[in-house]
N, C-alpha and C positions, 0 to 999 in steps of 0.2 A: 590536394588537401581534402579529407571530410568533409563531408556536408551535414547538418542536423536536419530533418524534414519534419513536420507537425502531420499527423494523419488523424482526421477527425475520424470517430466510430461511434458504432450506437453505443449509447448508455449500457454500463453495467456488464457491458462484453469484452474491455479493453485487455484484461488476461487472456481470453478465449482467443480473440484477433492474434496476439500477440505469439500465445505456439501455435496455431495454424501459420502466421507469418515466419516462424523458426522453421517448422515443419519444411514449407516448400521454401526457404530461404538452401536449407541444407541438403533436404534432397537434388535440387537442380543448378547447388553451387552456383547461385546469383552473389554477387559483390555486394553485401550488406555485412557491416562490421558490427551491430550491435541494434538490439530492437531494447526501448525503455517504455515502460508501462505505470508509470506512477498513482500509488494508491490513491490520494489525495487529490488528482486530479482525473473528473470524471470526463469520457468521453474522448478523451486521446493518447495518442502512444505518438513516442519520438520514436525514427529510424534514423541510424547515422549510414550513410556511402558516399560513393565518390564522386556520384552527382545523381536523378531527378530519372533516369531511366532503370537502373536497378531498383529503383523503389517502387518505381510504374508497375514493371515487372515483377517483384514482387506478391503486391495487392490485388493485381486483374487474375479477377473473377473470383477474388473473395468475400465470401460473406460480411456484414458489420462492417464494412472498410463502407464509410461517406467517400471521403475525398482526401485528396494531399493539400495544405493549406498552400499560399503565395509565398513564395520566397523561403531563406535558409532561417533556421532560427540560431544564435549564436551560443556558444558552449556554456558562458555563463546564464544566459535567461535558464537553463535547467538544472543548472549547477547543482542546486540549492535541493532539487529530491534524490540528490546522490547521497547527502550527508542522514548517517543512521542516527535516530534520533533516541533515546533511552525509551523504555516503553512503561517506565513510569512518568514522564513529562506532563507536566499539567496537574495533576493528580496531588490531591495535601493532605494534611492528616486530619480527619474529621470527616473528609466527602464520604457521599454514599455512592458504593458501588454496587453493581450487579455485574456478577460471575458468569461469565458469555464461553465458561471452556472448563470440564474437570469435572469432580463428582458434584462439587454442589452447585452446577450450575443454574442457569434459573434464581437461587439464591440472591438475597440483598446484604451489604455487610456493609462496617464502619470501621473505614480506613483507621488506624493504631499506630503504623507507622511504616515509613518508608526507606527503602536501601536500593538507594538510585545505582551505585557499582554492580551490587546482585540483581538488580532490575526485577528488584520485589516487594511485596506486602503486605503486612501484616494487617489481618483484617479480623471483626467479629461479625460473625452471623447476625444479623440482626432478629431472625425467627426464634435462631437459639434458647432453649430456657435456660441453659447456664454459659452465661458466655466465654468461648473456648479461644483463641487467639491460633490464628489460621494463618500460614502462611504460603503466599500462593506469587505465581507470577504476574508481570506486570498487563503484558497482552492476555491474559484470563479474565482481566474485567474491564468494563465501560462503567463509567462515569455515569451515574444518573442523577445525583443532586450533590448542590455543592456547599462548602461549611457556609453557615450563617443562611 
């Protein structure tokens, strides 16, 4: 049976670790079934194998790898960063956002309306002198203030 293993890393590197770990996982045909690197959680990546030596193996003498935590973590404690979450979530009609991707970005605008299926948003510029109804994706903006 798989194992899940906790591997702490520096901040900010967990993508980086994560294909360096693909990298020599696959060049040297080591038994590791899947490396997870979740946004949301800073500073570590899951590796699943068949047990605590392919992972060893793995990691040694790679950079931003801290350590392997104690013990297995179980399928469900991760469950939960497997499910794709819409990339409007969160986000209502009124917030103000800023545009982090696309021509206007840098930009601030005021959310109009939302289409959670299309995982889009209708937004105005807010610099705009005449306001234009812009539609844009959802991961193109962050959140910076919220209605009310």
């Amino acid at each position: 049976m798989e194992m899940i293993y906790a591997l702490k890393v520096t901040l900010n590197q967990e993508r980086n670790v994560a294909r360096m770990l693909e990298s020599k996982i696959r060049s040297r045909g080591i038994e590791v079934q899947s490396i997870l690197a979740p946004e949301v959680l800073k500073g570590y990546l899951f590796i699943e194998a068949e047990d605590k030596g392919p992972v060893e193996e793995a990691i040694e003498g790679l950079r931003h790898v801290r350590s392997i935590l104690e013990g297995e973590i179980e399928f469900s404690e991760i469950e939960h960063f497997l499910e794709a979450k819409p990339t409007v979530t969160g986000i209502e009609k009124g917030d103000i956002v800023e545009l982090i991707a696309g021509p206007f970005k840098g930009e601030r605008a005021k959310v109009i309306r939302i289409d959670v299926d299309k995982e889009e948003l209708t937004i105005e510029l807010i610099e705009a002198i005449v306001p234009i109804p812009i539609t844009v994706r959802g991961d193109y903006v962050r959140i910076v203030q919220k209605k009310g």
